[in-house]
ROSE-4610 file (N, C-alpha, C; in Angstrom, 1 decimal, always signed):
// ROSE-4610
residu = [X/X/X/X/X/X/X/X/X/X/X/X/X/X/X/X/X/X/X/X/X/X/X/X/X/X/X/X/X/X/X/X/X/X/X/X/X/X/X/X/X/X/X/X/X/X/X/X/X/X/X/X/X/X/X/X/X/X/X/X/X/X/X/X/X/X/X/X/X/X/X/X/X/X/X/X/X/X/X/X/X/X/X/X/X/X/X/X/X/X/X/X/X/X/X/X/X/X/X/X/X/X/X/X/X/X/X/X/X/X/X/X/X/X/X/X/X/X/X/X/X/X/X/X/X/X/X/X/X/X/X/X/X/X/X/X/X/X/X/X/X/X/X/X/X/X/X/X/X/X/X/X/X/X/X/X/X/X/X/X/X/X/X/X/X/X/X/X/X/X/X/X/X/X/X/X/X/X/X/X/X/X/X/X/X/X]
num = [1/1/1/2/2/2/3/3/3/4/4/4/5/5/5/6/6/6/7/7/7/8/8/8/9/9/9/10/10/10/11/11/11/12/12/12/13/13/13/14/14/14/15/15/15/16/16/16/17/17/17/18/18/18/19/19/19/20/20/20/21/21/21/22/22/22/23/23/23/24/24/24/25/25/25/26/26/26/27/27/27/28/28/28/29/29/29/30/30/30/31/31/31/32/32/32/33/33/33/34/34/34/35/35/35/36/36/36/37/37/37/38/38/38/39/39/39/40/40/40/41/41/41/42/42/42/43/43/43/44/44/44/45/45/45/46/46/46/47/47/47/48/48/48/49/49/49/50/50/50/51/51/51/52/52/52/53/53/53/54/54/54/55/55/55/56/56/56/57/57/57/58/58/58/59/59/59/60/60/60/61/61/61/62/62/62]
x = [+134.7/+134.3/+132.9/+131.8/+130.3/+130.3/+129.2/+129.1/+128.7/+129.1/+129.0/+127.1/+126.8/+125.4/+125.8/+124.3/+124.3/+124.0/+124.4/+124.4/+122.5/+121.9/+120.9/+120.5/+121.7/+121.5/+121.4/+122.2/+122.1/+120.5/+120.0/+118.8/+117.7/+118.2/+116.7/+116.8/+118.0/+118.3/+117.5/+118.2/+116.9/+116.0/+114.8/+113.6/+113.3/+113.8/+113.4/+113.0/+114.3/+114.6/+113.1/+112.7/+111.9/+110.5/+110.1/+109.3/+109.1/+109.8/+109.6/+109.2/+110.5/+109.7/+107.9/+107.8/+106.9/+105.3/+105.7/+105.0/+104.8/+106.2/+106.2/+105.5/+105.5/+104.8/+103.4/+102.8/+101.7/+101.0/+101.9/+101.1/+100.6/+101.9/+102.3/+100.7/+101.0/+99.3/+98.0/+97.9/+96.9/+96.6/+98.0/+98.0/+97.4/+97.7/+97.3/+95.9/+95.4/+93.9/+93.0/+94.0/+93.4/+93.0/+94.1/+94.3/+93.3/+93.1/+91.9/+90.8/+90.7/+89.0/+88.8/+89.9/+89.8/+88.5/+88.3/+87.1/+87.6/+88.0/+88.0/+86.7/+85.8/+84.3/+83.3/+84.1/+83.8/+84.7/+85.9/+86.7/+86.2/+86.1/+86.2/+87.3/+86.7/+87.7/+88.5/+89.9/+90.4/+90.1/+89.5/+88.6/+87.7/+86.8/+85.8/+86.1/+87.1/+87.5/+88.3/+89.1/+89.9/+88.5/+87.8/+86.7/+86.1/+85.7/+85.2/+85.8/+86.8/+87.8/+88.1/+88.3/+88.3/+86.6/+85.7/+84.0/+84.1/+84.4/+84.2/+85.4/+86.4/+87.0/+87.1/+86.7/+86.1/+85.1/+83.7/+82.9/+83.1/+84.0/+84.1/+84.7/+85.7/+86.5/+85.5/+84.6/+83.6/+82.9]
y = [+69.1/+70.5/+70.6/+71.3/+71.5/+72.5/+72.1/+72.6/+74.3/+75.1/+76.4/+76.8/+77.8/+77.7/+79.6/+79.2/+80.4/+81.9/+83.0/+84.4/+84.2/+85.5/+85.4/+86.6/+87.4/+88.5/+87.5/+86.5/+85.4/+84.6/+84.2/+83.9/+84.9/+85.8/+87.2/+87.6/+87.6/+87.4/+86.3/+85.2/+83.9/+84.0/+84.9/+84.5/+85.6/+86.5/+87.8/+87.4/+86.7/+86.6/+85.8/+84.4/+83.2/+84.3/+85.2/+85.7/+86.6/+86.9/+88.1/+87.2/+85.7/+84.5/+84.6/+84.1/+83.7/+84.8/+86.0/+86.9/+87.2/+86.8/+86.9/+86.1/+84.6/+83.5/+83.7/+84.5/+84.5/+85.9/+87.0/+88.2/+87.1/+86.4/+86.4/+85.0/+84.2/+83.3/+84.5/+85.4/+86.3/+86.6/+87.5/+88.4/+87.2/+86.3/+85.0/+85.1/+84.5/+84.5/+85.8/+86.9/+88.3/+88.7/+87.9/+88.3/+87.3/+86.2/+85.7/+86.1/+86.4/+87.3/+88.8/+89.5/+90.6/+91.1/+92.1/+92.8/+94.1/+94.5/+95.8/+96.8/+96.0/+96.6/+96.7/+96.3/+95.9/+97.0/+97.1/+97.7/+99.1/+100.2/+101.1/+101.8/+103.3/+104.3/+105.0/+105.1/+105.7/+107.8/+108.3/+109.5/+109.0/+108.0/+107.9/+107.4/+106.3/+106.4/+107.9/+108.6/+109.5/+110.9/+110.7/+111.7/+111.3/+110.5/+109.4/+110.1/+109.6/+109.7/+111.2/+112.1/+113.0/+113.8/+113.7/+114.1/+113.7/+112.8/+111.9/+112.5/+112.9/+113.8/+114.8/+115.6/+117.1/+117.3/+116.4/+116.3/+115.7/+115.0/+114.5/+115.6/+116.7/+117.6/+118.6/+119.2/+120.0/+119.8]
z = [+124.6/+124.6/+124.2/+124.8/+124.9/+123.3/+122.7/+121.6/+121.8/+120.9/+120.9/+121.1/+122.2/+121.9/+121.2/+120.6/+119.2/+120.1/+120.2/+120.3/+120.3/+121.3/+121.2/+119.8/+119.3/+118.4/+117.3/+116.9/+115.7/+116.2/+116.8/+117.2/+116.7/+117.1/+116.7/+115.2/+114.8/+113.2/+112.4/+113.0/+112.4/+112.4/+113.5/+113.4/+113.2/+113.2/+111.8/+110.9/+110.4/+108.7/+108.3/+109.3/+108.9/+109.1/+110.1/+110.1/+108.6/+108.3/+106.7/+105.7/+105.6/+104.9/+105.2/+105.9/+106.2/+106.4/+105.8/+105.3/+104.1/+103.3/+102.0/+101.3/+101.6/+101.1/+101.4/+102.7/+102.9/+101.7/+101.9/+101.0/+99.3/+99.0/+98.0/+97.5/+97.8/+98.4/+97.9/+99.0/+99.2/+97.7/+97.2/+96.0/+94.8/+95.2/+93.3/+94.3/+94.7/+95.2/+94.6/+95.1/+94.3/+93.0/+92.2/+91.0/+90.6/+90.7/+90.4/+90.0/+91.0/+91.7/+91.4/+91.0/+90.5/+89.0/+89.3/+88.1/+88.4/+87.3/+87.2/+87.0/+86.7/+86.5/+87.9/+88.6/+89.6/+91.2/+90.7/+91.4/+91.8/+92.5/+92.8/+91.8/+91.8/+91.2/+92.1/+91.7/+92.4/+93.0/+92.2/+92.6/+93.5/+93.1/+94.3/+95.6/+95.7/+97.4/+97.5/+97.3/+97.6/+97.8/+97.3/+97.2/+98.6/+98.5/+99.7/+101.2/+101.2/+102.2/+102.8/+101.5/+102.0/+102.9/+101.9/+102.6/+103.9/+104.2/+105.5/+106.8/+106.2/+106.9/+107.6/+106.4/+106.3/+107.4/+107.2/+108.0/+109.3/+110.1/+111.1/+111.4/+110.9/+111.6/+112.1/+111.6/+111.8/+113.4]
């Protein structure tokens, strides 16, 4: 008897699942590289991008 071949819905499950792996491991990489390299003296204020963002808005709507 020929071996059972796998559902293609269990197929798309698998490479879901290995695809989310394989994001996690990559953010997770990214995020230590970050933390490294981070300066908070250095970082942007949260007021100033949001200030930022909004001027830039405002004036493009105009």
């Amino acid at each position: 008897m020929p071996a059972k071949r796998p559902s293609i819905k269990k197929l798309h499950s698998l490479i879901k699942e290995a695809l989310k792996l394989e994001e996690d491991i990559t953010l997770s990489a990214f995020a230590k590289k970050r933390e490294k390299i981070f300066s908070r003296t250095k970082a942007l204020k949260h007021d100033d991008v949001w200030n930022s963002v909004l001027f830039t808005e405002r004036k493009s709507i105009r």
